[in-house]
C-alpha positions as CSV (number, residue, x, y, z in Angstrom):
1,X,72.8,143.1,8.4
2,X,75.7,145.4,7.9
3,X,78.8,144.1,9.7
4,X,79.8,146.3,12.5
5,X,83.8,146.5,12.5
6,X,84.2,146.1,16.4
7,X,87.7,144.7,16.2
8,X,90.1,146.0,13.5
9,X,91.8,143.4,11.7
10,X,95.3,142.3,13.4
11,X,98.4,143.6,11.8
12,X,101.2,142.0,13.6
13,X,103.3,145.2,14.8
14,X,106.8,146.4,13.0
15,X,109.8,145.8,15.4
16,X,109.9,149.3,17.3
17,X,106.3,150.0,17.5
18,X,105.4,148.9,20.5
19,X,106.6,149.6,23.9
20,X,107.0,145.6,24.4
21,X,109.3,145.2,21.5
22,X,111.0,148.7,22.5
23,X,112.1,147.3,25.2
24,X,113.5,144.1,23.8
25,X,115.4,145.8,21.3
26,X,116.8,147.8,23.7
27,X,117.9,144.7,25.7
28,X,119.5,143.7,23.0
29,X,121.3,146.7,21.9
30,X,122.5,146.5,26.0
31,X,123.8,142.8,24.9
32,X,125.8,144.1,22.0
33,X,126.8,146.8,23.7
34,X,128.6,145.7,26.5
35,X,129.4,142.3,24.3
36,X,127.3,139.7,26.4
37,X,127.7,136.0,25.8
38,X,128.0,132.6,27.6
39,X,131.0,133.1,29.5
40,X,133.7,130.5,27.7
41,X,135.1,127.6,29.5
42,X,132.9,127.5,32.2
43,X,128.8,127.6,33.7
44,X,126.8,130.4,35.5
45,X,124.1,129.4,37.0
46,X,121.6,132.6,38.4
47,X,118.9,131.5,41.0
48,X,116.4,134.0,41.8
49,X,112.5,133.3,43.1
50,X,110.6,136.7,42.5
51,X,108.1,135.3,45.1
52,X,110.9,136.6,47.6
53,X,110.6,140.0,46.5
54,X,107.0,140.3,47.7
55,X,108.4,139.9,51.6
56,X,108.0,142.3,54.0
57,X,109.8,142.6,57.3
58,X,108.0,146.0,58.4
59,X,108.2,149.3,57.4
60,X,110.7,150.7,59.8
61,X,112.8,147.5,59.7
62,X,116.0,148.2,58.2
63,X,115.7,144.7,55.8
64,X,114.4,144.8,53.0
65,X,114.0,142.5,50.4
66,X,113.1,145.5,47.5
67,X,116.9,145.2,47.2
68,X,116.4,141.9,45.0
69,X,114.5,143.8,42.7
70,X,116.8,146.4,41.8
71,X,119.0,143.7,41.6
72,X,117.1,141.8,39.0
73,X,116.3,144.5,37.3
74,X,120.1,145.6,36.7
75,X,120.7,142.3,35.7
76,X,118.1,142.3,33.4
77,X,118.6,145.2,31.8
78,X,122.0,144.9,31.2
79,X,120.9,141.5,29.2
80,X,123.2,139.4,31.4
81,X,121.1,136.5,31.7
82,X,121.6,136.0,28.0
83,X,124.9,134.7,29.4
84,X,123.8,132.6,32.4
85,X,121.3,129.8,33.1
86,X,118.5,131.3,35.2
87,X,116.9,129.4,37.8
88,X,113.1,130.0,39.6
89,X,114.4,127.3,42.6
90,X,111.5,125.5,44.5
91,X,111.3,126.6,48.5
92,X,113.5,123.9,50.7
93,X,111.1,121.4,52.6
94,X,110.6,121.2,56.1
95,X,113.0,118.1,56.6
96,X,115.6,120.2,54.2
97,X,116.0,122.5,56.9
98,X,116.1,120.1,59.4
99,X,119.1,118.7,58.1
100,X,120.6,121.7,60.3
101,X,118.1,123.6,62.4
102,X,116.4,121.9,65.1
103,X,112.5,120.4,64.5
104,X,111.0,122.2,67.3
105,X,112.3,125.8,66.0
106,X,111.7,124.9,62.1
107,X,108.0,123.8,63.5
108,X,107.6,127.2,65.3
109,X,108.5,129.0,61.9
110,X,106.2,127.0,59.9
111,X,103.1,127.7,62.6
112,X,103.7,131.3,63.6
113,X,101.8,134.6,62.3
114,X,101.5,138.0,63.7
115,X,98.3,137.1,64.6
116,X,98.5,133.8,66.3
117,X,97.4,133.7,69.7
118,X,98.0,129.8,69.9
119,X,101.9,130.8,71.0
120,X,103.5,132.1,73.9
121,X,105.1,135.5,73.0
122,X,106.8,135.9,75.8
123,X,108.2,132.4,76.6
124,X,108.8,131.2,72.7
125,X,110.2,134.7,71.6
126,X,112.5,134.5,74.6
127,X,113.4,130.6,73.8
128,X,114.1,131.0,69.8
129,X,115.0,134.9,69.6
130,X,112.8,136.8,67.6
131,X,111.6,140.2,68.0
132,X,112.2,143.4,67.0
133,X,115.6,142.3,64.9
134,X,113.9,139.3,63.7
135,X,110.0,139.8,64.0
136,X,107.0,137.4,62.9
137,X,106.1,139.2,59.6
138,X,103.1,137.2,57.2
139,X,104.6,134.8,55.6
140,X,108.0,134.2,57.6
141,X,108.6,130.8,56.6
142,X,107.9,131.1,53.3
143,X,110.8,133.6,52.8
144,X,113.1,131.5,55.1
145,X,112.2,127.9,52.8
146,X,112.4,130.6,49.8
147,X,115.9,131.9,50.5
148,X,117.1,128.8,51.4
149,X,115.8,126.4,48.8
150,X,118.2,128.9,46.3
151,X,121.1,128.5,48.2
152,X,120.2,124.8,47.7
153,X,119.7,124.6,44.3
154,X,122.7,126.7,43.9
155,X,124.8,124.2,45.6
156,X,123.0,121.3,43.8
157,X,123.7,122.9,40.4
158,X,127.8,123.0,41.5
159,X,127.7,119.1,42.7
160,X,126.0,117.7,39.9
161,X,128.7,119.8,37.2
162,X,125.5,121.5,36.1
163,X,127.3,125.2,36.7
164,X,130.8,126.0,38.0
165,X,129.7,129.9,39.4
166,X,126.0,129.2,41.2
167,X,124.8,132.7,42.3
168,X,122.0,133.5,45.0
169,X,121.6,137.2,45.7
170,X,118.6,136.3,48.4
171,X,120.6,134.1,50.4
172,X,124.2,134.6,52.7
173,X,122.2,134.9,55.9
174,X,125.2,134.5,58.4
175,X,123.6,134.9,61.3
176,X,120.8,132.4,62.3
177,X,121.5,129.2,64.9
178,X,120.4,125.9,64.9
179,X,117.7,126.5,67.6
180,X,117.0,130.2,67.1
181,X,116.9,133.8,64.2
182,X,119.5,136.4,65.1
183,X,120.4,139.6,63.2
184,X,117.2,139.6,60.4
185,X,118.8,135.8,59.5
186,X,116.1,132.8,60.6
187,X,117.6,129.9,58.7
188,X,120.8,129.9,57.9
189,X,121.0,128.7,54.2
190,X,124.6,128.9,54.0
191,X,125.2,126.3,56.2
192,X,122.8,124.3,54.6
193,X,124.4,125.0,51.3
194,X,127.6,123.8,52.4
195,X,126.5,120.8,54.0
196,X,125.1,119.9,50.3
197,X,128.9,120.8,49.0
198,X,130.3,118.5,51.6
199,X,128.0,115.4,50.2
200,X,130.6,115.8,47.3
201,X,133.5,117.7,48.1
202,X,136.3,117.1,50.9
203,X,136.8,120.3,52.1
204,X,134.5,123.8,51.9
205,X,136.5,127.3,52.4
206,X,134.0,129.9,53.4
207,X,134.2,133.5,53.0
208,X,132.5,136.5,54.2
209,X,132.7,140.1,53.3
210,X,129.6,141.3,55.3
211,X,130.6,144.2,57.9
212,X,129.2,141.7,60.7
213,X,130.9,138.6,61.7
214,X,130.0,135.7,60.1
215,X,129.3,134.2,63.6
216,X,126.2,131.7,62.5
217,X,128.2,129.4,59.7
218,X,131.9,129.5,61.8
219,X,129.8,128.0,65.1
220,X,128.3,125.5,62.8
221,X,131.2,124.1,61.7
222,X,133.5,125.0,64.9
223,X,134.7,121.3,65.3
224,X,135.2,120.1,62.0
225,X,138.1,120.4,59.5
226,X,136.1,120.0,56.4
227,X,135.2,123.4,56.8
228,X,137.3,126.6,56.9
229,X,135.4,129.9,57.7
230,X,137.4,133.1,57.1
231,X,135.7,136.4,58.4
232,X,136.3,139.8,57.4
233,X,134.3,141.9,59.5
234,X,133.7,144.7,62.2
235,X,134.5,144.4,65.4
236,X,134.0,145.7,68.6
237,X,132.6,143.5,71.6
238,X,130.6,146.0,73.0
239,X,129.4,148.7,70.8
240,X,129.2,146.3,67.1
241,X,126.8,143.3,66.2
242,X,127.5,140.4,67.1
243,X,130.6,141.0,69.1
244,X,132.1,138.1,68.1
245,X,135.4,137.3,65.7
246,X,138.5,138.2,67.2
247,X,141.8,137.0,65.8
248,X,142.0,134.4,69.2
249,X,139.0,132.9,68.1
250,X,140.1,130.2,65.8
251,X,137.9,127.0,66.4
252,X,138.5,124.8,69.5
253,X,140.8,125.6,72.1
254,X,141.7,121.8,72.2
255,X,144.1,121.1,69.6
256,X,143.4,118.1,69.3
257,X,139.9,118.5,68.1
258,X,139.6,118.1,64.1
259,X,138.2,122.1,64.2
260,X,141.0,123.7,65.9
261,X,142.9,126.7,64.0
262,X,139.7,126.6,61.4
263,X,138.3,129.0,62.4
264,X,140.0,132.8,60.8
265,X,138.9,136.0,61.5
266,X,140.1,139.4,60.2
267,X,138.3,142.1,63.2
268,X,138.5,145.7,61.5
269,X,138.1,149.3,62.6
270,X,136.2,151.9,61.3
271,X,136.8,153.3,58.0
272,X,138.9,151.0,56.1
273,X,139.1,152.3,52.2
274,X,139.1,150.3,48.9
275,X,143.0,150.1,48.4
276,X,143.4,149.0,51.8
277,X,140.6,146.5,51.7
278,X,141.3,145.0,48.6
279,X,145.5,144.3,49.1
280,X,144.3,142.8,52.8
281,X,141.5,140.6,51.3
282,X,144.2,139.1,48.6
283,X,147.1,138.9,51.0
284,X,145.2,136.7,53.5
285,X,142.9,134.7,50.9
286,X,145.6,133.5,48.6
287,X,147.5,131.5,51.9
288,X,144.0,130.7,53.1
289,X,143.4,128.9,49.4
290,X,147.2,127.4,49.1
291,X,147.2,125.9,52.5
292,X,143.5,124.4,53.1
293,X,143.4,123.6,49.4
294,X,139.8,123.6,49.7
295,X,137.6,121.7,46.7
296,X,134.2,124.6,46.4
297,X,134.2,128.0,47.9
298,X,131.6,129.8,48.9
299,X,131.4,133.9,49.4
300,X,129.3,135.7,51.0
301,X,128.8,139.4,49.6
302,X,127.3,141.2,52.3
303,X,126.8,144.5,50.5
304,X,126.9,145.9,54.1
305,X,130.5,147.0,54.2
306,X,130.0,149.6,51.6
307,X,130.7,152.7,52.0
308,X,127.1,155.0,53.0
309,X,125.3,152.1,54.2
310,X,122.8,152.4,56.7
311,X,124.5,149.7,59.0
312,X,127.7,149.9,58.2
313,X,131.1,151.6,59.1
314,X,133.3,151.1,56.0
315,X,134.5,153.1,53.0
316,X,134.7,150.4,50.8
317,X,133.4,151.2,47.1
318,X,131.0,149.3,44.6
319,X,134.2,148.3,42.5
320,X,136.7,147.3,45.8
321,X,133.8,145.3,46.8
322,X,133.9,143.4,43.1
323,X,137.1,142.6,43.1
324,X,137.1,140.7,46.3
325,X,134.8,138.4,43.9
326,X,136.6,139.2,40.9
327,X,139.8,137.7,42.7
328,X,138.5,134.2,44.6
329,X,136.7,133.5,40.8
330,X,140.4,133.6,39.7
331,X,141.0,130.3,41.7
332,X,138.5,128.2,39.1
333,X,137.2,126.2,41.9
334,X,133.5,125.5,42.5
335,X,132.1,128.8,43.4
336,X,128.5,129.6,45.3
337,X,128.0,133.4,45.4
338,X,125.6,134.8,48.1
339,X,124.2,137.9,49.6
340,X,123.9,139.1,53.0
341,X,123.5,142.3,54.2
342,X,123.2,145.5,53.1
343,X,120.5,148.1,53.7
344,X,120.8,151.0,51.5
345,X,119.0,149.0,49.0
346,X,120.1,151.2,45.5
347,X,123.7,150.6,46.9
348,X,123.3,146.6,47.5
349,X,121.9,146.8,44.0
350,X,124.2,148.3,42.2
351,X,127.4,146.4,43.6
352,X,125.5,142.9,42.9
353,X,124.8,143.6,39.4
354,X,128.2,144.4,39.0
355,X,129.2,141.2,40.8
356,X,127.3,139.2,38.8
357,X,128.6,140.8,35.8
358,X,132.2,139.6,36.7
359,X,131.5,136.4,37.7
360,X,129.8,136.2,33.6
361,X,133.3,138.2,32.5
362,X,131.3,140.9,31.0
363,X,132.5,144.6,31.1
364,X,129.5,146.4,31.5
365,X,128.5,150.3,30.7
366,X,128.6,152.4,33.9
367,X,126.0,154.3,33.1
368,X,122.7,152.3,34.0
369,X,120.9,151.4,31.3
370,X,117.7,154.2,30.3
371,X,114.7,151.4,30.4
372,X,115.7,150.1,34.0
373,X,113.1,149.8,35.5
374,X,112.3,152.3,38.5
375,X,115.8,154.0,37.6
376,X,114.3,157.1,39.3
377,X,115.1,155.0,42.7
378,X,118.7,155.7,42.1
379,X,118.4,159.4,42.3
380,X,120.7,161.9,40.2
381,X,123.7,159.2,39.9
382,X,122.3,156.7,37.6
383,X,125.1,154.4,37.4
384,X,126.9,151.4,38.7
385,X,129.8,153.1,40.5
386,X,128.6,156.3,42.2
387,X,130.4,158.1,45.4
388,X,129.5,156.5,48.4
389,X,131.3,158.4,50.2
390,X,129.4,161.6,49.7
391,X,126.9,161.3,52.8
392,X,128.9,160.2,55.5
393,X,132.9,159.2,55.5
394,X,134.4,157.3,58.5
395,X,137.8,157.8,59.8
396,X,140.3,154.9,58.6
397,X,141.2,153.6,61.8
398,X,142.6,150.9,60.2
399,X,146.8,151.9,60.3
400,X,149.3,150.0,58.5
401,X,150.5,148.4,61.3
402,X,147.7,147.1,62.4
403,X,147.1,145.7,58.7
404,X,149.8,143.8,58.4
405,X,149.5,142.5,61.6
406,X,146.2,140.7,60.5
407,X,148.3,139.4,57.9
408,X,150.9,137.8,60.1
409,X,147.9,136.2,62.8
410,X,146.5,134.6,59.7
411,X,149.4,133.1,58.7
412,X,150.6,131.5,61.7
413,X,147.6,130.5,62.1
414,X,147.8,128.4,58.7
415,X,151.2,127.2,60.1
416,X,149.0,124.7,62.5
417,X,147.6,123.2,59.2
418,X,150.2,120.6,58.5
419,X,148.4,119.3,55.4
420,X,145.2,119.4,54.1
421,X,142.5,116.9,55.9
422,X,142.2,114.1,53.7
423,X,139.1,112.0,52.8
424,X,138.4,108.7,50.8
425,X,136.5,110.1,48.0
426,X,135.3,107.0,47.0
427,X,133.1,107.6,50.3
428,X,130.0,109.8,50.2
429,X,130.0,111.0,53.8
430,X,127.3,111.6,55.6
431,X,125.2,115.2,56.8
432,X,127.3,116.4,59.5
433,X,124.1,117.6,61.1
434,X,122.5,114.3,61.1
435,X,125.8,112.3,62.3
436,X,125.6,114.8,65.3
437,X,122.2,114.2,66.5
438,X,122.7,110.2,65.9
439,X,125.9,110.6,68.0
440,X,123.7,112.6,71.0
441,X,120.8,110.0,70.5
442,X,123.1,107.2,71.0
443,X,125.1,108.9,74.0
444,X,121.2,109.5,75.5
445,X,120.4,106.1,75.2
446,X,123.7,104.4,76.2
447,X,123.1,106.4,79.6
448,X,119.2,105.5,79.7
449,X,120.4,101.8,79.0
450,X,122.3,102.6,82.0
451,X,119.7,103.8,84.4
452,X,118.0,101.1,83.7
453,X,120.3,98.7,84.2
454,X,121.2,99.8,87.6
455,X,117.6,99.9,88.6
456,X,117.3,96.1,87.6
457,X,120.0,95.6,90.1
458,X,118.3,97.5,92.7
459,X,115.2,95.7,92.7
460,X,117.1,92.3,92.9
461,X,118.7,93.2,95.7
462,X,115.6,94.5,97.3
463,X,114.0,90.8,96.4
């Protein structure tokens, strides 16, 4: 028979001929470009599950988790994890997240569906908050165990020297309770994050740059002095989300209780602008750093409180936004970088690519590179630092004066901090979580012991 040629013989393909080679070599053009490399001196570790991306809260719900792919994409484009170690974390077990939320609530995440009639949804709603912020999407607790085994991993890679700058775009969800969601947050991975830090480290400053109050991780650690949180934020107790973060509110009102005066928060108007942003953010973070002394850090990047986002009230542009990171990185302490909000997704984006590109010390290209993928989503300004402004500009509310009167709250606040709380490092301690519920079980049986007791007596008397 005469051989049919079905399949041409292979020729291995000339670098350039293919659009899979294309695009490496543009990659690495980007690398040379913007002069990638391992950061020197110290680790980056990048932590991203693309199983997160596929999440859906609903189409009219403002979240959306899209905004990590954009991010990744950026980041990949650029090259820049040619400079990091990049991560695909496992999801956090059930008794992971129990270490902070409560079982019954972590049990109702792990059984709920849109389409389960087997709950009450009415009474369980009601009891652990969800709704139309925080609805039952398919697949709800896999995004929450997803999100938070990053943040985990994150943390992990810090306490075990593995990185020294652990990033986690999908976590920083502020919000969420021990016993219940609030504000799109479910499970709050930073607290469980910093709970890991504390296996290790003495003392844990936490810091948020979200437009919302960081309300979630400062009532988790309200009566402890291992923690310092340290809010910058909106606020209005009526009219803003969550209405909570005043200057007064500082940690227990007792000051005797190891919490007390822990507790920081920096309440803005509407319409504060970068310079303004950035000189406040220094002038209260430096004291905050030289007075706690704190051992890790960890910042939350809410991308929220830029300027033209959906939620948000602030003028605050991609690179005033970067800097806040760029200048807590300049303190070489343990560092865990998170998200939060933000829900102009191109925006969120653009300002974590850039973020992630300081915390590597590359200076990047504004323009965005031409083989990003879906680059048409970012419209007629493709690049990194566009107007934000454009759209819709708030009134700086914000006067000098008032300012520099944060300034001045925050440091006498700092004034009640006579020293640094000290602990025997020689000592692991122990979940803070867990030591609180053995404390409660105790109490409970102590006063069942009790009741007990005193009905012994009452039936001897009776005999």
């Amino acid at each position: 028979m005469t051989k049919t040629l079905v399949v041409q013989d292979y020729n291995h393909p000339q670098l350039g001929t293919t659009s899979t080679f294309t695009v490496d070599e543009k990659v690495r053009r980007e690398i040379e470009r913007n002069g990638i490399r391992k950061p020197k001196g110290y680790t980056v570790s990048y932590h991203a599950n693309p199983e997160m991306e596929k999440m859906h809260f609903g189409p009219k719900h403002p979240m959306k988790p899209w905004r990590l792919t954009l991010t990744n994409k950026i980041v990949l484009a650029y090259g820049m994890h040619e400079a990091m170690d990049v991560y695909i974390p496992r999801a956090a077990t059930p008794q992971e997240l129990k270490d902070f939320h409560r079982e019954d609530y972590i049990e109702f995440l792990q059984r709920v569906t849109p389409s389960d009639n087997t709950w009450d949804p009415i009474q369980e709603a009601y009891a652990y908050n969800t709704g139309d912020d925080c609805p039952i999407f398919d697949g709800v607790y896999d995004y929450c165990s997803l999100y938070a085994g990053a943040s985990l991993d994150a943390a992990r890679k810090l306490t075990n020297h593995q990185s020294d700058i652990a990033i986690n775009w999908s976590g920083g969800l502020h919000h969420a309770k021990k016993t219940e969601a609030s504000g799109f947050c479910y499970v709050n991975d930073i607290v469980l994050a910093i709970l890991q830090l504390l296996l290790h480290h003495p003392r844990v400053l936490y810091i948020d740059i979200d437009v919302h109050h960081g309300d979630g991780v400062e009532q988790a650690f309200w009566s402890t002095d291992r923690v310092m949180t340290l809010s910058f934020h909106k606020y209005d107790k009526e009219q803003f989300f969550p209405g909570t973060g005043a200057t007064h509110d500082t940690g227990p009102d007792n000051n005797s209780s190891p919490g007390a005066h822990h507790a920081l928060n920096v309440p803005l108007h509407d319409g504060i602008g970068d310079s303004e942003y950035i000189r406040l953010f220094q002038d209260i973070v430096r004291p905050c750093i030289n007075a706690y002394c704190p051992t890790a850090i960890v910042l939350q990047c809410g991308a929220d409180s830029l300027g033209g986002d959906r939620l948000g009230c602030f003028n605050v542009g991609i690179k005033a936004h970067g800097a806040c990171v760029a200048f807590v990185k300049k303190f070489r302490l343990p560092l865990l970088v998170l998200g939060g909000g933000g829900y102009t997704a191109r925006n969120v984006a653009r300002a974590w690519a850039y973020e992630t590109s300081l915390c590597i010390g590359a200076e990047v290209h504004p323009n965005l590179p031409a083989h990003t993928p879906f680059l048409e989503h970012f419209g007629q300004e493709q690049t990194l630092f566009p107007r934000l402004d454009i759209t819709q500009r708030y009134e700086n509310k914000n006067s000098k004066s008032y300012l520099a009167s944060l300034v001045m709250v925050i440091e006498e606040q700092l004034r009640y901090l006579e020293h640094a709380p000290s602990v025997q490092m020689q000592y692991i301690p122990p979940d803070l979580g867990a030591t609180r519920e053995d404390l409660e079980r105790e109490i409970f049986d102590e006063r069942l012991a009790e009741v007990k007791e005193e009905n012994r007596r009452r039936a001897e008397r009776r005999a």
